[in-house]
Rosetta silent file (secondary structure, phi, psi, omega in degrees, C-alpha in Angstrom):
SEQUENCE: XXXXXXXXXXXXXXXXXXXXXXXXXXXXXXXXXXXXXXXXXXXXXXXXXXXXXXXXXXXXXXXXXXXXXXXXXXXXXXXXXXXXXXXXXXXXXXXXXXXXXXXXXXXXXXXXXXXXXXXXXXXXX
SCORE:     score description
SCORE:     0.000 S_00000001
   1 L     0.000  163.227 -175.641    0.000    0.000    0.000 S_00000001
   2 L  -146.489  139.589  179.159    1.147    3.702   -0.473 S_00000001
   3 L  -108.377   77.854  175.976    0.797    6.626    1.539 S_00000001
   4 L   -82.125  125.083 -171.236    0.849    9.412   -0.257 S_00000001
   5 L   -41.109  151.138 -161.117    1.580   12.691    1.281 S_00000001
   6 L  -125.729   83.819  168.953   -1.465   15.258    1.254 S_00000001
   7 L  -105.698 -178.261  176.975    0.159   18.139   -0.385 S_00000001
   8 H   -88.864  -34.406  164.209   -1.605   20.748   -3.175 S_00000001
   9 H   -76.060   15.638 -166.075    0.697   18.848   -5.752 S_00000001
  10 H  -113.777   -9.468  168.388   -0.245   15.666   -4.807 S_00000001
  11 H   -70.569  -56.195 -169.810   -4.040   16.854   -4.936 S_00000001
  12 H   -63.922  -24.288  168.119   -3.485   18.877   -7.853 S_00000001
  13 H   -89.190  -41.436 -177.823   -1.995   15.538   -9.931 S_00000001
  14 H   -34.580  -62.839  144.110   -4.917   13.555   -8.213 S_00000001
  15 H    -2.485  -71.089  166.872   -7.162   15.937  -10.585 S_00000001
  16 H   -48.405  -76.215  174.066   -5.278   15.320  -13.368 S_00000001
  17 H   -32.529  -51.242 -167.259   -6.026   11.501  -12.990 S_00000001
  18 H   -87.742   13.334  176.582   -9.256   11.803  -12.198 S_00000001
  19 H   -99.619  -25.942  164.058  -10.187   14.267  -15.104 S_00000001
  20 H   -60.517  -16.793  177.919   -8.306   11.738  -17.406 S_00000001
  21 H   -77.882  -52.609 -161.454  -10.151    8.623  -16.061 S_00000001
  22 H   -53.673  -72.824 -172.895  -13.499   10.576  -16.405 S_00000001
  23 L   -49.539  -30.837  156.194  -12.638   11.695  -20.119 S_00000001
  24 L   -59.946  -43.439  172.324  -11.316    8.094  -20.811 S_00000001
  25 L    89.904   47.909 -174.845  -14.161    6.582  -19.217 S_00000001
  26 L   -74.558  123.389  166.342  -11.135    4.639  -17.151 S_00000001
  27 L  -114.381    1.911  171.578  -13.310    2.667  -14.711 S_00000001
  28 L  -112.043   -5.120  152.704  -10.435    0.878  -12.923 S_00000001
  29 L  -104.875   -4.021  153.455   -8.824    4.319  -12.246 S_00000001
  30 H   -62.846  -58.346  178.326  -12.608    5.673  -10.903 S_00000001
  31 H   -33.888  -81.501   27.255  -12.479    2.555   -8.833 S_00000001
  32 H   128.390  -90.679 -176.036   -8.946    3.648   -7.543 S_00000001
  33 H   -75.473   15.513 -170.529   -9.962    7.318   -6.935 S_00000001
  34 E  -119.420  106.332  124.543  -13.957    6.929   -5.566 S_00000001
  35 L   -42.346  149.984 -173.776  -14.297    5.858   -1.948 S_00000001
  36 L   -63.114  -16.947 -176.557  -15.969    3.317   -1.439 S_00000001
  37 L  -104.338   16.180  176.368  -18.552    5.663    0.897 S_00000001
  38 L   -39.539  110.803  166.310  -18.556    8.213   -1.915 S_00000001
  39 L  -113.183  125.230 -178.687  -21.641   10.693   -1.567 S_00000001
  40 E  -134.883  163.465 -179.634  -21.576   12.968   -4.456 S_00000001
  41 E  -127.528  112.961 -169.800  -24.416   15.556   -5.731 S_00000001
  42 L   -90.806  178.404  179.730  -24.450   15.875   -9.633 S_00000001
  43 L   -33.813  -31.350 -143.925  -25.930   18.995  -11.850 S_00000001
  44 L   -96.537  -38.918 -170.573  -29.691   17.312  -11.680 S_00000001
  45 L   100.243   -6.318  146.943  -29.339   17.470   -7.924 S_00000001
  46 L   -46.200   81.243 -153.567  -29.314   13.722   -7.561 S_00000001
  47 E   -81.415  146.650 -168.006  -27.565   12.267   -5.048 S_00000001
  48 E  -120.804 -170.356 -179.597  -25.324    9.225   -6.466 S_00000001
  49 L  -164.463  168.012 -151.896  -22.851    6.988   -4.874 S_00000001
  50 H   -39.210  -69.902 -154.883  -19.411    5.193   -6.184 S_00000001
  51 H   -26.477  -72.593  162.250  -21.643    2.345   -7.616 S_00000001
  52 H    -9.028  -75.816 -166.197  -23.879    4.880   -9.518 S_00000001
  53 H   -63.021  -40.833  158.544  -21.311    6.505  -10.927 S_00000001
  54 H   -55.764  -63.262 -175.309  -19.182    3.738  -11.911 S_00000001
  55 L   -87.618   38.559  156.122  -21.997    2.047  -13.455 S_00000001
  56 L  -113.915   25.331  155.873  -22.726    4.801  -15.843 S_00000001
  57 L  -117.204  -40.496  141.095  -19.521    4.648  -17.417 S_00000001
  58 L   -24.878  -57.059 -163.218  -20.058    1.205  -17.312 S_00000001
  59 L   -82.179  -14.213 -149.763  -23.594    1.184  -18.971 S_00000001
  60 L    67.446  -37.416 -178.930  -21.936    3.914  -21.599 S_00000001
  61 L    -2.451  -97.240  171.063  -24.694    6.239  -20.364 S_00000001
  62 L   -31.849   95.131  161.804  -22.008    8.635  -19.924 S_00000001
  63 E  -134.814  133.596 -148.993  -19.360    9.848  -22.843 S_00000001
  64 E  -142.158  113.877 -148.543  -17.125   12.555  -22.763 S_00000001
  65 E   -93.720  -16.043  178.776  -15.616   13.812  -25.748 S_00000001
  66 E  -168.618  137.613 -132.021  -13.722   17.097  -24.320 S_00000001
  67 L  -159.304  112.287  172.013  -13.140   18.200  -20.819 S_00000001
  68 L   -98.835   55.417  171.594  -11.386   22.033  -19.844 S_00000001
  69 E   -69.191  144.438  164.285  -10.873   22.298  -15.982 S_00000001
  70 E   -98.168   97.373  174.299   -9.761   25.056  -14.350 S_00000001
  71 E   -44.062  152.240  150.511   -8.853   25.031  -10.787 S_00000001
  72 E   -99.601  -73.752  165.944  -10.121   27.564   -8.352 S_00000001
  73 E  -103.326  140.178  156.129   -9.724   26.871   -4.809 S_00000001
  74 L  -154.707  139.494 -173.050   -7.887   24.367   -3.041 S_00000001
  75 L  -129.783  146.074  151.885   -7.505   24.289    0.891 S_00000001
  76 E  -140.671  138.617  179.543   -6.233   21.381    2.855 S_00000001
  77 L  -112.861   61.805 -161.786   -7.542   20.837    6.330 S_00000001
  78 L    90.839  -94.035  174.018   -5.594   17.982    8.192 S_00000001
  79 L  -133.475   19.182 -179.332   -6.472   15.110    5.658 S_00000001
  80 E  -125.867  152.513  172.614   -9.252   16.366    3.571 S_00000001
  81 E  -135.916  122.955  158.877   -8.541   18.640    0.786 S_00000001
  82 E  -143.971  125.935 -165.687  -10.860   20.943   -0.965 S_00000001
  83 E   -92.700  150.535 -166.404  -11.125   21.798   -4.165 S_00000001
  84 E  -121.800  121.326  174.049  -13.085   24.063   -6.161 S_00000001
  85 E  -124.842  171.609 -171.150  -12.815   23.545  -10.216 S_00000001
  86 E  -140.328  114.876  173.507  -14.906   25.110  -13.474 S_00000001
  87 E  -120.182  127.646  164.958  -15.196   22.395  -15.947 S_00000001
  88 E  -109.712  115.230 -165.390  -16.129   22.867  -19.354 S_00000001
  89 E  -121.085  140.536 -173.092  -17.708   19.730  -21.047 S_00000001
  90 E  -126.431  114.942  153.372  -18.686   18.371  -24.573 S_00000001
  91 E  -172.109 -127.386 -158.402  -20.250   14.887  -24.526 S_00000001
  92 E  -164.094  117.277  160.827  -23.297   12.669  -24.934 S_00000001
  93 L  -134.896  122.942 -144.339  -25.493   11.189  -21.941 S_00000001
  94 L    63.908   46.825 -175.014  -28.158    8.768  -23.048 S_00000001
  95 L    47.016   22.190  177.548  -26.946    9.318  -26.300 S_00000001
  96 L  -138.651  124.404 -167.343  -28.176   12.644  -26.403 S_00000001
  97 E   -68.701  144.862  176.937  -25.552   15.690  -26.821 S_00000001
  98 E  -133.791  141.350  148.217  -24.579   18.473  -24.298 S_00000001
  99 E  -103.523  109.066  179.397  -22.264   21.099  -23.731 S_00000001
 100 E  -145.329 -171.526  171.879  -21.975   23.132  -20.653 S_00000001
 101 E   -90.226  146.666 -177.283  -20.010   24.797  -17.758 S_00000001
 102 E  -147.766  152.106 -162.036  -20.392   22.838  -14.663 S_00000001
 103 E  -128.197   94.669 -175.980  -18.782   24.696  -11.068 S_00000001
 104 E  -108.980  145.440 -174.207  -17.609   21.112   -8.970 S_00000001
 105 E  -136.155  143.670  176.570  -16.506   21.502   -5.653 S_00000001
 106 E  -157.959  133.037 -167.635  -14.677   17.902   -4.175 S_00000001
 107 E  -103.802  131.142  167.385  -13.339   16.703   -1.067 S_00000001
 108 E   -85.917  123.774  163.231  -10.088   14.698   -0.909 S_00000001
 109 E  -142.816  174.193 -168.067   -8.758   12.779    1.850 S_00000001
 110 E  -132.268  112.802 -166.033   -6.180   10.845    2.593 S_00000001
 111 E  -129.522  174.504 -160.863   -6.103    7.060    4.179 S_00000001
 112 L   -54.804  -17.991 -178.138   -3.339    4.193    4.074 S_00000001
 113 L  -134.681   59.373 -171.603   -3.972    3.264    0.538 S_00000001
 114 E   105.433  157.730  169.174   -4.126    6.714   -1.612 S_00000001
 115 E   -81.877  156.864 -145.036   -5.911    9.889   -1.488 S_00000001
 116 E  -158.658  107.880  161.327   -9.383    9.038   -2.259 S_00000001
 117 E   -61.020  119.261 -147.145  -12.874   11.503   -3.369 S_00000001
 118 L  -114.539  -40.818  156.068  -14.697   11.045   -0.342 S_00000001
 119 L  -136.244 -154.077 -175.037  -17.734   13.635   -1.699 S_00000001
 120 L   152.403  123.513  150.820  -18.600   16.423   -3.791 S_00000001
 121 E   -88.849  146.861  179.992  -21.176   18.608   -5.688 S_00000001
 122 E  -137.495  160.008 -131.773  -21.412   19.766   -9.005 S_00000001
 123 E   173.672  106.518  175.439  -23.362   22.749  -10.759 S_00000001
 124 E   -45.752  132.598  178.736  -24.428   24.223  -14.328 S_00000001
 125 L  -122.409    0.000    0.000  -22.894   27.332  -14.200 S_00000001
């Protein structure tokens, strides 16, 4: 197992992965970075959990053809880290296409085997 140090770079590549899994549709690096107690609240206002989430990348539901983030914020508080990004996304859910700005805010933390998205909300901006 690895213990990775809870710094803003080690948050700031955790990001990177996980905007590269998402745009890949990587579901064994979602696995990886999604606790297992994952509560997250998407644009719709729906709250979802890992499984959820996983299987719609699973399912295909979910495809994502181009992905901008920006960081905003990022604080770390002991072993949670949180970050505030502005993602702009082109892709297709249900087969039917969207583009928008979405405002994500996501908490990081850090336990014996990786930093890990523990929650999170997201927002049409």
């Amino acid at each position: 197992m690895r213990n990775t140090l809870l710094t803003k770079n080690s948050i700031l590549a955790q990001e990177e992965k996980l905007y590269s899994a998402i745009k890949d549709g990587n579901i064994n690096l979602l696995d990886e970075l999604l606790h297992q107690d994952l509560l997250f609240i998407v644009p719709s206002g729906e709250v979802i959990t890992k499984k959820i989430d996983l299987d719609t990348y699973r399912d295909g539901k979910l495809k994502i053809s181009e992905l901008l983030p920006t960081a905003e914020n990022l604080n770390i508080i002991d072993d949670v880290a949180v970050v505030t990004v502005i993602m702009e996304i082109k892709g297709e859910f249900d087969q039917v296409p969207f583009e928008a700005k979405f405002r994500y805010i996501r908490f990081w933390k850090q336990f014996d085997d990786g930093i890990k998205v523990i929650g999170g909300s997201g927002i049409a901006i």
